[in-house]
N, C-alpha and C positions, 0 to 999 in steps of 0.2 A: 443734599447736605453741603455747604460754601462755610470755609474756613480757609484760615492758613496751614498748610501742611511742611512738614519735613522730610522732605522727601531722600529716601535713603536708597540709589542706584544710579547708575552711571548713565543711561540712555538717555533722561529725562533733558539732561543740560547738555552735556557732552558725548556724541556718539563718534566711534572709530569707523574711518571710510575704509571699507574691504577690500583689498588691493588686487584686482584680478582682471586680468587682460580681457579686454572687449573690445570689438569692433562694430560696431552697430551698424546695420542695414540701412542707407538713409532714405529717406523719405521723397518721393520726387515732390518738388513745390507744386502749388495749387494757384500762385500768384507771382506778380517779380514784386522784388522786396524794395521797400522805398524807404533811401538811404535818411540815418535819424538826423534830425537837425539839432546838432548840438555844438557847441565848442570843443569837444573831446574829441579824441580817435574815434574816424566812422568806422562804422561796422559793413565792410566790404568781401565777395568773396575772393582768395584768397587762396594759394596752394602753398599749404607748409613745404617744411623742407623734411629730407627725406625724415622717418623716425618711426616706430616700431608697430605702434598701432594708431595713427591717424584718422578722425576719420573723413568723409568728405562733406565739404562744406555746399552749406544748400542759403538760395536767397532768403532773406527774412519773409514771413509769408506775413500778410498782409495786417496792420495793428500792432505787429512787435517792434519795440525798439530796444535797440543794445548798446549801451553806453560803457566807457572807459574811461577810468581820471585816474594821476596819479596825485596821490594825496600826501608822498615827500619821495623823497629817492629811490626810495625801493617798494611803497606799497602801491598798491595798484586798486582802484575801489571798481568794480561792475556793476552794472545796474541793467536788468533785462524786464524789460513789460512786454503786455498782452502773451502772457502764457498762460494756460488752464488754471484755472483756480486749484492749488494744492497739488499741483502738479509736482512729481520729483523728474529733478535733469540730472543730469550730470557736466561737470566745470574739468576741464583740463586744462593745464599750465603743457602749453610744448618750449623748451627753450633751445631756439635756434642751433642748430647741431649734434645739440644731447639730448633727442628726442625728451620722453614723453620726463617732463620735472616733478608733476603732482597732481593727483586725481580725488576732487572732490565728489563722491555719491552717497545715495544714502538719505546723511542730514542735508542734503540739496532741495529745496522745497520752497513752491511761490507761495506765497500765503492766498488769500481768497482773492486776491482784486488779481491776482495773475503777475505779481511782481516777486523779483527776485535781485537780492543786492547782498555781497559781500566784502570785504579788504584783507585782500592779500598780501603777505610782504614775501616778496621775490626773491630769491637767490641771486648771488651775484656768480660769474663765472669768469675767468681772465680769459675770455671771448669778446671782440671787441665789435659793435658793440654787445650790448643787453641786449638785444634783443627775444621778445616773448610772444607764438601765438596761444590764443586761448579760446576754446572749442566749448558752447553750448548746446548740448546733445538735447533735442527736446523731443517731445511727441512729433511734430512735424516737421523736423528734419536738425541740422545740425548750422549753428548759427558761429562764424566764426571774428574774430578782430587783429589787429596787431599792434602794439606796441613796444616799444625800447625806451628802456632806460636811460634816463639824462648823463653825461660825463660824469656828471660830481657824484653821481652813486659811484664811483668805482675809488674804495678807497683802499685803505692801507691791505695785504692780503690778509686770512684770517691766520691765529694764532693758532697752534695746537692745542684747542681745549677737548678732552676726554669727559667722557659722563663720570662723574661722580669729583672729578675735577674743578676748583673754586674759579669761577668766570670772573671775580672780584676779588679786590687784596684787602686786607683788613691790616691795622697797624694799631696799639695800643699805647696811650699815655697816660699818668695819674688818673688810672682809674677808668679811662672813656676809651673807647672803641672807636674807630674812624673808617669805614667803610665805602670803598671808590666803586662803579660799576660801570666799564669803559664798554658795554654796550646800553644799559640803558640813561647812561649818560648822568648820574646820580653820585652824591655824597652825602652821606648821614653819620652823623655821630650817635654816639648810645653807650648807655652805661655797661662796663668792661664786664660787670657781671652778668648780664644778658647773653642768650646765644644769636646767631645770626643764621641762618641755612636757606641755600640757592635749591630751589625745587630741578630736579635735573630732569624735564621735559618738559617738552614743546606741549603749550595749550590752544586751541582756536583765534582764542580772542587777549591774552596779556602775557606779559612775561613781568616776572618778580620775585620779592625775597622775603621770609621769614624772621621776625626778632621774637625771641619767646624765653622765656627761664630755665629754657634747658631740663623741661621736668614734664609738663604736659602738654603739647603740642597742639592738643585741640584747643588751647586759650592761648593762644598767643597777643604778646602785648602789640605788636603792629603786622600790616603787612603791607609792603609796597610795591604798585604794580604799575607797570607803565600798559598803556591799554593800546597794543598794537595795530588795530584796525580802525581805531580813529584819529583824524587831525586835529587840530587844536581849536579848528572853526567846525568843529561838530560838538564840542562842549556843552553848549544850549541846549541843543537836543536828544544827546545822553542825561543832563540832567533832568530833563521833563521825562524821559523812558524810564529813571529809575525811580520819579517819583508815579509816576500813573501804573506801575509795575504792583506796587501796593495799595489799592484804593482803600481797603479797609484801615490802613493803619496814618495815623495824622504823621506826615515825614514833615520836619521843620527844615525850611533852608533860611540860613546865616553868611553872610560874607566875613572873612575871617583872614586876618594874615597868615601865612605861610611862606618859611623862605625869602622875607621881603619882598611878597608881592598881593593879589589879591587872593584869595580863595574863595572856594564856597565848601561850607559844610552841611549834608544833610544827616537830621538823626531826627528821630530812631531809628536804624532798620532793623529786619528780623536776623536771628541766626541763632548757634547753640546758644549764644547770649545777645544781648543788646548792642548793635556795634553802632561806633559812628564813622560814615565817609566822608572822606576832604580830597576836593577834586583841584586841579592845578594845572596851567597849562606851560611848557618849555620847549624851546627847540621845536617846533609845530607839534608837539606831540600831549596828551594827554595822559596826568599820574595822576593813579589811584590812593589814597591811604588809610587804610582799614582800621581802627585802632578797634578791639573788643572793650570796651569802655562808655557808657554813656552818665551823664554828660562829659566831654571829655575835662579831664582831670591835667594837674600843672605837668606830670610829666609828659602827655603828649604833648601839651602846648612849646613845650619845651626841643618835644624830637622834629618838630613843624618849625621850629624858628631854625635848627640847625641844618635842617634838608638846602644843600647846594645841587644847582645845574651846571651840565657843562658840556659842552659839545660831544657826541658819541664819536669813538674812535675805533670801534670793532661793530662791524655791520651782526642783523641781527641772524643772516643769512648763517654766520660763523659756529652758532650754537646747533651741530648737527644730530638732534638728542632723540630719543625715541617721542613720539608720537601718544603716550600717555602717561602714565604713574609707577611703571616699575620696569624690571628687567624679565622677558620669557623666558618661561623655563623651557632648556632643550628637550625638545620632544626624540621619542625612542624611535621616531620612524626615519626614514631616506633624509641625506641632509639636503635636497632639494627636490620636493615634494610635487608635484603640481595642486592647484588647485582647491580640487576632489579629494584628493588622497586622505584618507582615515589617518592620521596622527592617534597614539596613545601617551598619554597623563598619569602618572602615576605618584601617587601620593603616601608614601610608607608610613611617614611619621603618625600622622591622622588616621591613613587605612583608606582608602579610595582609590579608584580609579575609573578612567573615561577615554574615547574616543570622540574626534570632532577633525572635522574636515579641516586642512590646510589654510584656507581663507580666513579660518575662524585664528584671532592673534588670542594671545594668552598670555598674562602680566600676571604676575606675583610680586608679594612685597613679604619681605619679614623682618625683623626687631627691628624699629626705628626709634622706639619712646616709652615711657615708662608711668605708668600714673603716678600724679606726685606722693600718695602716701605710700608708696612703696620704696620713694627716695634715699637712703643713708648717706646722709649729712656726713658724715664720717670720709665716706671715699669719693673719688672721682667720678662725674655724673659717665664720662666714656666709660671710665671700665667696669661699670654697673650694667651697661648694655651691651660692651664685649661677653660679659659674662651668661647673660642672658642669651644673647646671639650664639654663644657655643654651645647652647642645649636647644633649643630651638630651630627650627630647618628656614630655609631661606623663601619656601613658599609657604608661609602662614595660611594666608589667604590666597586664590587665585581670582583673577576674572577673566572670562572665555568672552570677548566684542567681535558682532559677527552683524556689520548693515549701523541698523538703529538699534538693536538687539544687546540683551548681555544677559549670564548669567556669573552669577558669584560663588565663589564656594567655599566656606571659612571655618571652622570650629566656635567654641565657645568663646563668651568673654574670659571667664575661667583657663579655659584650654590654652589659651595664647592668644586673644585681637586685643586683649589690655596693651598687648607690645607693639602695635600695627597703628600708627596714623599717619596720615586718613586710611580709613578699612575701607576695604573692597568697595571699591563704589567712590562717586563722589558725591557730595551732600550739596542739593538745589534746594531752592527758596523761591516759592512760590505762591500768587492766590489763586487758588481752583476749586473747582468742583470734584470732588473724590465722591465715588459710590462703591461699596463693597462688592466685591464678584467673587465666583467659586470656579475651580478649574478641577479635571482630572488629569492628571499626568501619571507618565508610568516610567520607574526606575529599576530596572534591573531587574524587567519584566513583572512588576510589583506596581498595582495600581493605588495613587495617592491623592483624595482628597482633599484639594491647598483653597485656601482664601489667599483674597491681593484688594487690592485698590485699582480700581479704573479712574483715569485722570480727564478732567475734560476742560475746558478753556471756559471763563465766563466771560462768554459773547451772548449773542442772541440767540444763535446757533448752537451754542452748547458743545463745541465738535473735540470731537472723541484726538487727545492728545496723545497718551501712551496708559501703561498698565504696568503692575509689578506684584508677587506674589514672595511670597516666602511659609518654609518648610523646610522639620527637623531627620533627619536618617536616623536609625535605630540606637547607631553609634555617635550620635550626639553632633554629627557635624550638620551646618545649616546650609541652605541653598537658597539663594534667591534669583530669584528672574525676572525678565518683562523688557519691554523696550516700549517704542515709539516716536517717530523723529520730529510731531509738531503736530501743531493743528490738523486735522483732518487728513493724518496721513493712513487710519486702520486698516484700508484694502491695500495699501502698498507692505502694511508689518504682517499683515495677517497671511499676505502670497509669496512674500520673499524671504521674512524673516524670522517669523515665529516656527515653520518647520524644520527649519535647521537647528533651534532652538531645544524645540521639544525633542530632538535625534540623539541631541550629545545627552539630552537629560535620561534618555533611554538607555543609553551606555553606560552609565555611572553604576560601577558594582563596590559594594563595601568589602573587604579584605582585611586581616588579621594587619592591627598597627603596630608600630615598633616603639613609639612614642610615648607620652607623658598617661596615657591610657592603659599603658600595660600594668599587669599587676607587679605589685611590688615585693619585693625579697620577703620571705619571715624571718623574721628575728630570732636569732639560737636562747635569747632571753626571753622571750614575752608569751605567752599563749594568750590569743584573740580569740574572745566566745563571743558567738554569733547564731542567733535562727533565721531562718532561711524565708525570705518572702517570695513565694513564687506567683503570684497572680496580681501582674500591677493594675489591672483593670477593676478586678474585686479581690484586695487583697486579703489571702490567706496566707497566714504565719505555723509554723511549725519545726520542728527538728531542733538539733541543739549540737552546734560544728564549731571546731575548735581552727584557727590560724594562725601556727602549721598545725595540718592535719594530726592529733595526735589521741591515742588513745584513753581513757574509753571513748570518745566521743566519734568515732565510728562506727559504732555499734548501733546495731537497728536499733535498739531499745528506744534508740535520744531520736527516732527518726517523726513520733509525733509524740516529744516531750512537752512541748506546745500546745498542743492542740491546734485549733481554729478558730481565728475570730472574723468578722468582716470588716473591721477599721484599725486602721495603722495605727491611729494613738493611743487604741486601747489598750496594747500589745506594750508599745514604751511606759507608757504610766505604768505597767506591771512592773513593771521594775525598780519603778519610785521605792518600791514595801521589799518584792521578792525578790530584791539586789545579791547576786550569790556571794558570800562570804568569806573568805580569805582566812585562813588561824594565823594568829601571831606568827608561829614559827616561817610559814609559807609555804607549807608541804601539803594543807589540806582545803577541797574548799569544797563549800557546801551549797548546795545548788536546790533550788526548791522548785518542784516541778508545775504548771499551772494548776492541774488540780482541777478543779469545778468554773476556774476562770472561762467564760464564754463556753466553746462547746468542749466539755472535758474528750483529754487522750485516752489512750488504749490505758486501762484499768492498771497494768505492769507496770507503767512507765510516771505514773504521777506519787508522790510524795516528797520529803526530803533525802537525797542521796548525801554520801560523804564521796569524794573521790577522790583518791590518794595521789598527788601531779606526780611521786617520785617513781612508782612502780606500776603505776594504773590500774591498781585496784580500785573496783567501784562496790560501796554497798547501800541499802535504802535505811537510812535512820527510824525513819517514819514512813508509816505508811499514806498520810496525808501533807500538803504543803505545808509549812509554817514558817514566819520569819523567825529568824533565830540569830542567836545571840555568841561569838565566843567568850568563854574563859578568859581573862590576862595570861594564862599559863599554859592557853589549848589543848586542857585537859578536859573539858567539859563544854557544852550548847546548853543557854536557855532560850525558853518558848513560853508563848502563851495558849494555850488549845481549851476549848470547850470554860474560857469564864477561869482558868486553872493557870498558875504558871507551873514549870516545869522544870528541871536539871535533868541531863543526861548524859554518862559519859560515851563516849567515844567508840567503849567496846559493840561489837554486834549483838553482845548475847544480853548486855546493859539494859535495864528497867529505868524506864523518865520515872521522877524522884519530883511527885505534887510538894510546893512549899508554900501556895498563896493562891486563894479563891475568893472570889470577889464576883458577884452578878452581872456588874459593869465592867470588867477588866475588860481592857480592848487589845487584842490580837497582833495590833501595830505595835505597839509600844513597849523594846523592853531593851534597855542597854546596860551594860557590866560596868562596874566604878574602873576605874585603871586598875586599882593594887587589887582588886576581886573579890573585898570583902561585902560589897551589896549589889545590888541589882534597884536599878529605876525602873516603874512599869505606871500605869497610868490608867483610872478607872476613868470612863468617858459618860456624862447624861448630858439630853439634850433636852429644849424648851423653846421657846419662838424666838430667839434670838440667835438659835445655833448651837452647835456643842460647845461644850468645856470639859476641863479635864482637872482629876486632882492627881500628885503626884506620890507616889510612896514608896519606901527605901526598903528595901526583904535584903535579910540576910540568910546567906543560900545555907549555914548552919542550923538554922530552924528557931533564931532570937524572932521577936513577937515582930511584926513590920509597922513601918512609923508612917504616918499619913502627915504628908506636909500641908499646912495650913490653907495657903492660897488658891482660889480656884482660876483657873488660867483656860483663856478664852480660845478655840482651835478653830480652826480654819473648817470649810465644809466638805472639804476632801482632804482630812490628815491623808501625813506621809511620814515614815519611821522617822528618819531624819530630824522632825520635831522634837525630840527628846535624846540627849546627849551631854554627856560629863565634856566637864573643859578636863583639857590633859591633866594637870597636876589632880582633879577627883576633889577640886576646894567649889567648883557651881554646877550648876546644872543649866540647861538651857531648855523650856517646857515653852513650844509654841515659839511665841513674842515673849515670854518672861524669863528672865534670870535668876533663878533661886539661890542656895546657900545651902551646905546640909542641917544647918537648924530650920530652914523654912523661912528663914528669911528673904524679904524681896530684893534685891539690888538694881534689877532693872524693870519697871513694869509693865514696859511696851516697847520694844523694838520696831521702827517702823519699815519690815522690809523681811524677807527670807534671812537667815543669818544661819551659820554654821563657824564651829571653834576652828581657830590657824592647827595645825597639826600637832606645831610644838609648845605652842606657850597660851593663855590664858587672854586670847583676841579672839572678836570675832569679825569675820567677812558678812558684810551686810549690801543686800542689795533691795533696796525700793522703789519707786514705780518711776523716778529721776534717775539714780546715780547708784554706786558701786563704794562701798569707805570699810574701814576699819573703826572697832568700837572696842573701847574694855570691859571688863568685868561689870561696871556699873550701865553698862548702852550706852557709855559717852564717846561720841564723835571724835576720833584719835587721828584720823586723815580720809583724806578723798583720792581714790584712786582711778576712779572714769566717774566725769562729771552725766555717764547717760548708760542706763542700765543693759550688763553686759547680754547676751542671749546664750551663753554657756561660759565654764568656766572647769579649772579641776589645779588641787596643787600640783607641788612637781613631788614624784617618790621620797624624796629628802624634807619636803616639806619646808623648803627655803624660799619657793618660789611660787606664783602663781599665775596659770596662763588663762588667759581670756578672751572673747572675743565681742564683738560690736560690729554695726552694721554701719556702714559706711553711705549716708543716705545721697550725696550727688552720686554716685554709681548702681546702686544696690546690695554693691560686692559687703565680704564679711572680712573684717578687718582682724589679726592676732596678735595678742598683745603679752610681752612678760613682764611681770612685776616681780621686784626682789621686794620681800617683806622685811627685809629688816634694812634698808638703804629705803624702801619708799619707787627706791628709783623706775620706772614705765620704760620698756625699748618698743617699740612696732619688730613682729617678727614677718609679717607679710601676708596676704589676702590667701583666705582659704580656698580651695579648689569647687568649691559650690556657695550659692548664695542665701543655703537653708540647712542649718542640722541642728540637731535636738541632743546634742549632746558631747561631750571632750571625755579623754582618756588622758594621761597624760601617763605614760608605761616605763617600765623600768630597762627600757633600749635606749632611750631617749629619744621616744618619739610621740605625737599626740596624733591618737585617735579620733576620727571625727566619722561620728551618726550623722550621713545625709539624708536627712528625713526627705524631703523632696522626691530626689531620685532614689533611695533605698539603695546607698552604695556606702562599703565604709571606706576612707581612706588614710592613710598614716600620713603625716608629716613628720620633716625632725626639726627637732623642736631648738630650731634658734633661727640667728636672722636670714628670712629669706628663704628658709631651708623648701626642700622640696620636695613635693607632693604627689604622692602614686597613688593610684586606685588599689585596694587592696581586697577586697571581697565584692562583688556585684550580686543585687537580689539580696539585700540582705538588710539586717538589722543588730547594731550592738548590744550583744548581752553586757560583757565585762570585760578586762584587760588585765591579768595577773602576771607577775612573775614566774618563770618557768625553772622547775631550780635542782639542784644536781642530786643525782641518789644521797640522803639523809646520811645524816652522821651516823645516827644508832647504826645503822649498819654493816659499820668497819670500827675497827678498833685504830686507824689513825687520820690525819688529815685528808679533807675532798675538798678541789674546786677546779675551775679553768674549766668548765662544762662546754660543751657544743654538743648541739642539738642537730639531727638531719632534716632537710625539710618539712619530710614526712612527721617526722615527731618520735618516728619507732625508735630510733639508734642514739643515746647517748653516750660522749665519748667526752673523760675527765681523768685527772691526772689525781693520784692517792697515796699516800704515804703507808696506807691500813695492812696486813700482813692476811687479815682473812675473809679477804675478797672475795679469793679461790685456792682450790687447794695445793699446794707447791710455791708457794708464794715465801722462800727463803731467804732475799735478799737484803731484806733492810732495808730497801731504797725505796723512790718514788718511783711508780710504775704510771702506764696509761692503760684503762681500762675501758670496755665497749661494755652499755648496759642494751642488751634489745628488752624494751617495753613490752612486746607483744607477747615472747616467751618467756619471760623474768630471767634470763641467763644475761651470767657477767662470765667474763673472757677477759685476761689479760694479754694485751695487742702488740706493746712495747715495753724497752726494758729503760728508762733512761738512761740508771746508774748499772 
C-alpha cells in the first residue's frame, strides 16, 4: 500500500542521541589507511588532547575516505565513505581542552552505498584557537581528523540569553511590527496584530521563528528558518531533495523576488494544509520561508518584499537551549543518577506513572495555545492561556527519547492536547510504503493488543524505515510508540532500542488522578437520575441512582427498575415517551418503570411510582408503566392505558377515573391545556403511507370530546413530545402541524423537529440544515445556527437556550448560548467528549451532558468557558430535577436557604414555622436538620 502519510511521532524525522559514556574497544587495522585526496583537512592519525572518554584513533582501513570542509565560520560539513552499507557510527566533537563538546549516535547511519555526510555548527570558546577533533567510531576501528576554526569566527562574546528569553527585539509602529534577529541575521516586518514566537530549542537541521494570529498555532501564517547545515552553494541541491522527496505530487518551481533579490518558489507541498516554500540565499547561508498558503496570496508577497539581511552578530553557538521541544520534568530519583538507574514519573493530574532508565530524556509541554473557537474576543489572548495554564499542569503530554526510540504519553483531545502545540511528537511528511502490523505489549503486567504502521522506503529494496503503534489505557490516557533511525536500520532498533522501550511500557501503572477526571461536587440543588450501564462490551442497563445519592433511590427496589436490554439506544429512545415527570409545584416526580420494555424487571419494581423529592416517600401509582400527564395545579395524572384515557389523583387509595375511549387512542399522546380545563390526546391509523393522527380535546369534567378536523401526518416512530399546547393554551402543535382550539390550521407543515419557547407562543425548529425560530403561523422569525444542532435544552427560567454542534475541522462539540429574546449567540466552549445524546440544563447552573460514546455523564457550568468534570462513570441520563426544601404544607411559616448533604439523607434550611417541633416558642427564624431516612426534623440553631 504506497501513499502519502502523516506521520504522527518523533523518531521518524528527528531522534534524540542518548547521552552516555562509552569507550569503544578499537578495532586493530587490517590495512594502512591511504590518506584521502582532497582539498580539505586530511584525515590523519592523530592523538587528542587529554579529555574524558577518547577514543583511539586507528588508520582508515582500506576504501574509506574521510573528508572535512568548513562551510562558513563556524559549520563544519564531514563526509565519510566506504562504510558498511547502513551501517550505524557514532561522530564526536572533542574541542581542544574541554574534552568531549557533542556526541552524535543513534540517528548516525550510512545509507546503502556506505556514505555518511553531516553539518555541524561548532561552538565557539574564548580558547584561542577553535580548535576541534572529531572521532568516527566505525565497525573497523575509529577514524579520526582535526580541524580550527578561522579567526573571524571568533566574534563578539555571547549575550545572556535564557530559555524562554526573546533571542530578538520586536518594536512596533502604526500598526507594523518590526522584528531584528541578531543571530539569524534577519529583519521582517508584519502586521502588529499577528504574533511572532522564537521556538526555544535547538533542532538538527534549522533554526527559526513563528508568525501566526495568536489563536491556533498549528496554522500559522509564516514561518522562517534559516537552514543551518547548508551553505548557500548547496541550494541547487536542496532544491532538487525537496523536490524528488515527493514523487507522487507535481511541486511547481517559479523564480520569484524576495527581499530584492532572486528566489525560488516551490508549491505545492504537503502538510496539515497546502504550504508554499520560498528559498533564498544571504550571508552564505540558506532561508527558508513557509507560508501555509497556496497559491501564495498579496500578503505573503508582501512579508517577502519586506524580509531584510544583515550580517549576524551573535554566533549561533550562543543559543544554549535544550536539545528538543520542551522542559524535563524532575524525576523523583538521585539528582545524579548514572546511567541505568530506574528514574520514576509520575503523573497526578491524568493518574499514571512509570519508570525508565536514566539515558532515557523526558520532555513535557503544557498550555501553549488555544483552538481558535474557543477564543473570547473580549479578553486578552495571554490571559486566556494564563488561565488555562493555572488549571492544567505543566506536563500535558510527555515524551520518553531513548536512541531512535520514543514513546509518548498524552490524554485526550478533550482532556487537555487542544492546549498543546505541537503535541507530543513531531509531525513528518513523507512518501512510503506503510503496511499495518500488530504487536503484543504488556502494561502493568496487563497484556495489550495494539496495531501501528510499519514504514518502509520506496526503493527497490523496500527497506524497513521505522514503526509506530498507538493505544488507549482504561483511564482514557493514549500511548504511542515506535521509532527507527532510517533506511534499513530494524536490527540496530530491534537490539538496542526497542527493549528499553517495551521495559518503561511495562512500568506504566494507572493510579487514582487528581485532575479534570475526577468526579465533580453534587449540587445542594439538583438531583441527577441516572441507570447504571455495566457491561460495555454487551451493554446491559438497569437500576435507577440518583446524584447525590439520595433516597428512595437506594433502595434495592430501583436496583433492576430497568431491566435489560442489549443496545444502548434502545435504553435512550426510552425515554423519548417514559421521560419521568416533574409536578408543577417540584415536590413530586413520577417515574415510569420499563415495564415489558426489552427483558422486563423483577415483577415489584415495574409500574408508575410517585415519589415524594421532600421526605422520600415512594409509592406505585400503577401497577403498569404509562406516560403520564400532570395537572396545572398537581393535583391529578392523566394516562392513556388499554384504548382508555384516564384521571387520577394522587391519593394511594385513588381510583383512575375512565373519561375517553377510542379503539385508536395511542398511549403516547396525551397533554394538559395550561389553565387544565382540557386534555389533547390523539387517535393514530395507519395505511401505506404511514401513520396519521387526529387530535381531540376531552374535558376531564365528563363535556362530550371534540374531534378536531385535520388529519396530521406522524412520523414512523412518534415521540410524546409531538403533541403540546403553546404556553398561553391559544395552539396546539400535532407532529409538523399547528392547530387552533376550533381546528383550525395555522401551520400545515413545519419542516423540521419543533417544540414551543417555554414562555411565549414561539417555536424552536430544527431541520435537516439549520436551527431558527417560527411563530404561531411556521413563519421563519430568525436563524440561530445555520447547521442542525445535535442536542440542545432551555435554561430553567426559560430565557435562554443552550446548544451544541459539531465542529467539523476538529470533530470536537462545540456549546453555544442563545438569549431568546436579544437573538444574541455567545460560544460557551467545547464539550468534554465528541459524542452525546443529550443536554440538561439544571437548576445549579449547570448543563448535563449524555456521553453516549463513552456512557459517562458530565456537568458543565453553564457560561463561558466554564468547566467540565466527570460526573457519574458507566452510566446513562435519566433526568435532572430540582431538589427542593421540605414543602410549605408542612410548617405553618416560611422555608428556604436549603443545603443538601452529599449523600442526599440530611437537609438543613432555615424557618420561620413554630411547628416544626415541639417547644418551638420563639417567634423567630430557627435552622432546622431534616434526615430523609428517618423523617425526623430537629431544630439545630437558634438565630434570633
Amino acid at each position: 500500500m504506497r501513499y502519502l502519510i502523516l506521520l504522527l511521532f518523533t523518531a521518524v524525522l528527528t531522534a534524540c542521541a542518548a547521552a552516555k559514556p562509552a569507550t569503544p574497544t578499537p578495532i586493530p587495522p587490517t590495512v594502512t589507511a591511504v590518506p584521502p585526496n582532497q582539498t580539505t583537512v586530511e584525515a590523519v592519525a592523530v592523538s587528542p588532547d587529554p579529555s574524558s572518554t577518547p577514543a583511539i584513533c586507528t588508520p582508515l582501513p582500506d576504501g574509506m575516505d574521510f573528508t572535512t570542509t568548513l562551510s562558513s565560520d563556524t559549520a563544519v560539513t564531514i563526509e565519510i565513505t566506504g562504510l558498511q552499507p547502513n551501517e550505524e557510527i557514532k561522530v564526536i566533537y572533542y574541542l581542544t581542552g574541554i574534552n568531549e563538546y557533542h556526541r552524535v549516535e543513534g540517528d548516525a547511519v550510512a545509507d546503502v552505498d556506505g556514505r555518511y555526510t553531516e553539518t555541524e555548527n561548532l561552538r565557539l570558546s574564548d580558547k584561542e584557537p577553535n580548535t576541534y577533533q572529531i572521532q568516527i567510531i566505525h565497525s573497523r576501528g575509529v577514524a579520526c581528523t582535526e580541524i580550527a576554526l578561522p579567526e573571524t569566527a571568533v566574534i563578539q562574546p555571547c549575550p545572556q540569553i535564557e530559555p524562554g528569553e526573546m533571542v530578538g527585539t520586536i518594536t512596533e509602529e502604526d500598526g507594523r511590527s518590526t522584528y531584528i534577529n541578531p543571530v539569524m541575521g534577519i529583519q521582517v516586518e508584519y502586521p502588529a496584530s499577528l504574533r511572532l514566537s522564537e521556538p526555544q530549542y535547538e533542532t538538527p537541521d534549522s533554526y527559526g521563528i513563528f508568525i501566526d494570529e495568536g489563536r491556533a498555532t498549528e496554522s500559522p501564517f509564516a514561518m522562517v528558518n534559516w537552514l543551518t547545515r547548508l551553505t548557500a552553494d548547496q541550494l541547487e541541491a536542496h532544491l532538487q531533495a525537496v523536490i524528488d522527496a515527493y514523487p507522487t505530487i507535481p511541486v511547481e518551481r517559479e523564480t520569484i523576488t524576495a527581499a530584492g533579490q532572486e528566489a525560488v518558489l516551490l508549491s505545492p507541498l504537503p502538510g496539515t494544509e497546502t504550504t508554499s516554500h520560498v528559498y533564498l540565499t544571504a550571508n552564505n547561508r540558506i532561508y527558508e520561508v513557509i507560508f501555509w498558503t497556496y497559491p501564495l496570496d498579496e500578503a505573503a508577497r508582501q512579508f517577502l518584499d519586506d524580509i531584510r539581511f544583515m550580517p549576524p552578530t551573535v554566533g549561533y553557538n550562543c543559543l544554549d537551549w535544550p536539545a528538543s521541544d520542551g522542559v524535563p520534568p524532575t524525576p523523583t530519583a538521585a539528582p545524579t543518577p548514572g546511567p541505568d538507574t530506574l528514574l520514576t514519573y509520575q503523573n497526578d493530574f491524568y493518574g499514571y506513572r512509570l519508570q525508565y532508565p536514566a539515558k532515557v530524556k523526558v520532555n513535557a509541554l503544557g498550555v501553549n495555545s488555544m483552538p481558535t473557537e474557543e477564543v473570547d474576543e473580549s479578553k486578552p489572548f495571554a490571559d486566556q492561556l494564563e488561565e488555562l495554564a493555572a488549571y492544567y499542569p505543566d506536563d500535558i503530554c510527555i515524551t520518553l527519547r531513548y536512541r531512535s526510540g520514543f514513546i509518548a504519553i498524552m490524554p485526550s483531545w478533550e482532556g487537555g492536547m487542544k492546549y498543546v502545540i505541537p503535541s507530543c511528537g513531531r509531525t513528518g511528511i513523507g512518501d512510503y510504503d506503510v503496511k499495518p502490523v500488530t504487536k503484543t505489549v504488556t502494561v502493568n503486567s496487563l497484556p495489550y493488543q495494539i496495531n501501528g504502521w510499519a514504514v518502509y522506503e520506496q526503493d527497490e529494496e523496500a527497506a524497513w524505515r521505522s514503526e509506530f503503534f498507538s493505544f488507549t489505557l482504561e483511564n482514557g490516557i493514549n500511548i504511542q510508540f515506535g521509532g527507527g533511525s532510517g533506511p534499513g536500520s530494524e536490527s540496530g532498533y530491534r537490539e538496542n532500542t526497542e527493549p528499553i522501550l517495551l521495559d518503561v511500557l511495562a512500568s506504566v501503572e494507572q493510579i487514582e488522578p487528581t485532575g479534570y477526571r475526577n468526579l465533580a461536587e453534587p449540587s445542594a440543588e439538583t438531583l441527577l437520575l441516572y441507570t447504571a450501564v455495566t457491561t460495555p462490551t454487551n451493554t446491559a442497563y438497569w437500576g435507577l441512582s440518583s446524584w447525590p445519592a439520595a433516597p428512595p433511590f437506594t433502595e434495592e427496589l430501583f436496583a433492576t427498575f430497568y431491566g435489560r436490554t442489549a443496545h444502548a439506544e434502545d435504553m435512550r429512545l426510552y425515554f423519548f415517551n417514559f421521560r419521568p415527570q416533574l409536578s408543577p409545584d417540584g415536590r413530586y416526580l413520577l417515574l415510569p418503570s420499563i415495564g415489558g420494555y426489552g427483558r422486563p424487571p423483577q415483577e415489584e419494581s415495574t409500574g408508575l411510582w410517585l415519589v415524594d423529592l421532600v421526605d422520600g416517600h415512594l409509592s406505585r401509582l400503577l401497577p403498569r408503566p404509562v406516560i403520564a400527564a400532570w395537572s396545572p395545579d398537581g393535583a391529578q395524572i392523566a394516562y392513556v392505558q388499554d384504548n382508555t384515557l384516564y384521571t387520577r389523583a394522587l391519593d394511594e387509595t385513588a381510583e383512575p377515573q375512565p373519561i375517553f375511549t377510542h379503539p385508536d387512542l395511542s398511549s403516547i399522546f396525551v397533554d394538559w391545556s395550561p389553565d387544565g380545563r382540557q386534555l389533547a390526546v390523539m387517535t393514530i391509523s395507519r395505511d401505506d403511507t404511514g401513520p396519521s393522527g387526529n387530535v381531540w380535546l376531552i374535558s376531564p369534567d365528563d363535556a362530550a370530546p371534540r374531534q378536531l378536523p385535520p388529519v396530521v401526518p406522524l412520523s414512523f416512530e412518534p415521540v410524546r413530545s409531538e403533541l403540546a399546547w403553546s404556553p398561553d393554551g391559544r395552539y396546539l402543535l400535532a407532529a409538523n402541524t399547528i392547530l387552533d382550539t376550533s381546528g383550525s390550521v395555522t401551520a400545515e407543515y413545519i419542516p423540521g423537529a419543533a417544540a414551543w419557547l417555554p414562555e411565549e407562543n414561539r417555536l424552536l425548529v430544527l431541520d435537516g440544515q439549520q436551527m431558527w425560530l417560527a411563530d404561531a403561523r411556521g413563519r421563519e422569525t430568525a436563524v440561530i445556527s445555520e447547521k442542525r444542532p445535535s442536542a440542545w435544552d432551555f435554561s430553567p427560567d426559560g430565557r435562554q437556550l443552550a446548544w451544541a454542534q459539531k465542529v467539523e475541522e476538529s470533530g470536537q462539540i462545540a456549546i453555544y448560548f442563545t438569549d431568546l429574546a436579544t437573538l444574541e449567540t455567545q460560544f460557551a466552549g467545547m464539550a468534554p467528549t465528541r459524542a452525546f445524546f443529550q443536554m440538561r440544563w439544571g437548576d445549579d447552573g449547570r448543563l448535563y451532558l449524555d456521553d453516549w460514546a463513552q456512557n459517562r455523564i458530565w456537568v458543565m457550568e453553564a457560561r463561558l468557558r466554564g468547566a467540565a468534570q466527570l460526573a457519574v462513570e458507566d452510566a446513562a441520563l435519566v433526568e435532572v430535577v430540582p431538589l427542593p426544601a421540605p414543602a410549605a404544607d408542612q410548617s405553618d411559616g416560611w422555608n428556604g436557604n436549603p443545603v443538601v448533604s452529599d449523600d442526599g439523607r440530611i437537609i438543613l434550611f432555615a424557618s420561620t414555622a413554630d411547628n416544626l417541633v415541639p417547644g418551638d416558642t420563639n417567634q423567630q427564624q430557627d435552622v432546622f436538620l431534616y434526615n430523609r431516612d428517618t423523617g425526623r426534623m430537629e431544630r439545630v440553631s437558634v438565630i434570633n
